[in-house]
N, C-alpha and C positions, 0 to 999 in steps of 0.2 A: 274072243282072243284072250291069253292069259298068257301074263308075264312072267317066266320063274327064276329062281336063283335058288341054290342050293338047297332044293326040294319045297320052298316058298313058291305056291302060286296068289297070285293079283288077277280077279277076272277085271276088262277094263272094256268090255260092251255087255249093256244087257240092262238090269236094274240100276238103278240113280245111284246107291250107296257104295256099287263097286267103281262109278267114275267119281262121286267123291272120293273116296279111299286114296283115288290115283293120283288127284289135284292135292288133296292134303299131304299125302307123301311125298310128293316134289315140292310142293308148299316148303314143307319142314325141311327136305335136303337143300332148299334153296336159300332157305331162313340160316342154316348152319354153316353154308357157304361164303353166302352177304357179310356175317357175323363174321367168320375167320378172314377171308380174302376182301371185302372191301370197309370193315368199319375196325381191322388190325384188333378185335375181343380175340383172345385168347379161349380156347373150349373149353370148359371143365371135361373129367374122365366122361362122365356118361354123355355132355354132348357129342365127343370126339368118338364113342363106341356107337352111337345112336348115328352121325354120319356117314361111319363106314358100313351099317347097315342097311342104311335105306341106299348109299352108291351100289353096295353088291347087288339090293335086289332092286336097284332101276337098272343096272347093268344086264341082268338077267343072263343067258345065254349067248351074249355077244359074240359071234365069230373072229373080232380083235381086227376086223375092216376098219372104215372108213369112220364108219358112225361107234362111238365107245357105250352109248345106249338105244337099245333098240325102241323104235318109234311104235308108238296102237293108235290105230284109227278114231280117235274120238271127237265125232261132230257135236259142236258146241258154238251159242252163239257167244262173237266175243265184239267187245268194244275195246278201238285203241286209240292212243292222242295222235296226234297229226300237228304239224305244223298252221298252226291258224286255226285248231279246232280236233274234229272226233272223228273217226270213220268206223262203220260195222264190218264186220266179214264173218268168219268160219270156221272152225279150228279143222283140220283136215287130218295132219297125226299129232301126238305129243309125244316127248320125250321126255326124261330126266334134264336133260339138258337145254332144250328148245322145243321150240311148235312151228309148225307152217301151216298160215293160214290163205284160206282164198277170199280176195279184197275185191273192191270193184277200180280202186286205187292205189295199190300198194306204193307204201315209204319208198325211199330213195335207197339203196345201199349206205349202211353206215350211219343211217338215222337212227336216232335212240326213241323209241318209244314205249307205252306204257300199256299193257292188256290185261282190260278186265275181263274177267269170267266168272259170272256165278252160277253156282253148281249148290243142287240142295239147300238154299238157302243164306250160303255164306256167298260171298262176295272174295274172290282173289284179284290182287294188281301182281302181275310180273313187271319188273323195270324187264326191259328187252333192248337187244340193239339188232338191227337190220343186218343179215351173211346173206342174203342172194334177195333177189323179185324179179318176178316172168309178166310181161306186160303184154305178150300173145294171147293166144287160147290158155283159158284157165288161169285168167290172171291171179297171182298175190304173191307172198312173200314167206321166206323163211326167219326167222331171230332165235338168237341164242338168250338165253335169260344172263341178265347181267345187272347186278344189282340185288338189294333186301329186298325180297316180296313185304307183301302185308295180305290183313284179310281181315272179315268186318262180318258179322249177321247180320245178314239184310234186313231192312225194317220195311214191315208189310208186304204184300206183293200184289199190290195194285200194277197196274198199267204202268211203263216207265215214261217220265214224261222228257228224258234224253239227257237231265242231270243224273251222276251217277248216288247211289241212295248209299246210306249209313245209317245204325240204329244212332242214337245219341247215348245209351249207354250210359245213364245217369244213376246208375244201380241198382235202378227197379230192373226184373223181370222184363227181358222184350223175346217173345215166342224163346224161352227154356235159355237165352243167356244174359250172363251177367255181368256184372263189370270186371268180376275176375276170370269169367270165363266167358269172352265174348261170342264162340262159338259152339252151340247146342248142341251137345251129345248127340251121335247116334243110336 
């Protein structure tokens, strides 16, 4: 599946580096969002030019329904917080805007939580807050992203032992980043 906007396509199943691409481009529109609507930073010109074009091309093709960006399928294991601890689920679509994932517990309505996902070796946290969960067949939950993301290279990839991992970043060298670049080129 590929997502276009104004002759831009995003492939977002298939190889690893085009669901990176997907996560780091919502990564960024959701870092420039946090920044303007929840920590009141003013954008500079190119962030403010660089927002409106990762919105058009997460927008993509939208028919101007319900949903303002259209959702791709990308299964992905994810961890999120919970009240008293962590649960695992599923990423089942993403959007620009939000994911809905399949839980074996899904949040409450209106719960704010926190979902990791790493993807090619970086590590993403969306702040999230809880818009719908189905506790029938196919349980989980929908969230809209709400909040500064962040994101980290992973350090090692050993087994997880259920703590979530970060490099420490001490300015050496860890697998191609740095302390000013803590995310390793593609």
């Amino acid at each position: 599946m590929e997502i276009t906007a104004n002759g831009t396509s995003v492939a977002v199943e298939g190889t690893e580096p085009a669901m990176k691409n997907l996560f780091e481009m919502i990564y960024e529109y959701q870092l420039l969002r946090g920044k303007q609507d929840h920590l009141d930073v003013p954008l500079d010109d190119d962030e403010r030019q660089r927002l409106l074009a990762l919105s058009r091309l997460l927008t993509g093709d939208s028919d101007g329904g319900r949903r303002t960006m259209p959702r791709a399928p990308v299964p992905a294991r994810v961890v999120f917080t919970m009240p008293g601890g962590f649960e695992s689920g599923e990423i089942k679509n993403l959007s620009g805007s939000g994911l809905a994932i399949a839980a074996a517990h899904p949040p409450a309505q209106g719960t704010r939580v926190v979902v990791r996902v790493e993807d090619g070796g970086v590590e993403y946290l969306f702040p999230c807050r809880v818009v719908w969960r189905r506790l029938a067949s196919h349980t989980g939950f929908g969230a809209v992203f709400d909040g500064v993301p962040t994101r980290a290279a992973v350090f090692g990839n050993e087994e997880t032992t259920g703590v979530w991992k970060r490099s420490m970043q001490i300015g050496a060298t860890v697998f191609g980043a740095t302390r000013r670049n803590p995310v390793q080129a593609a």
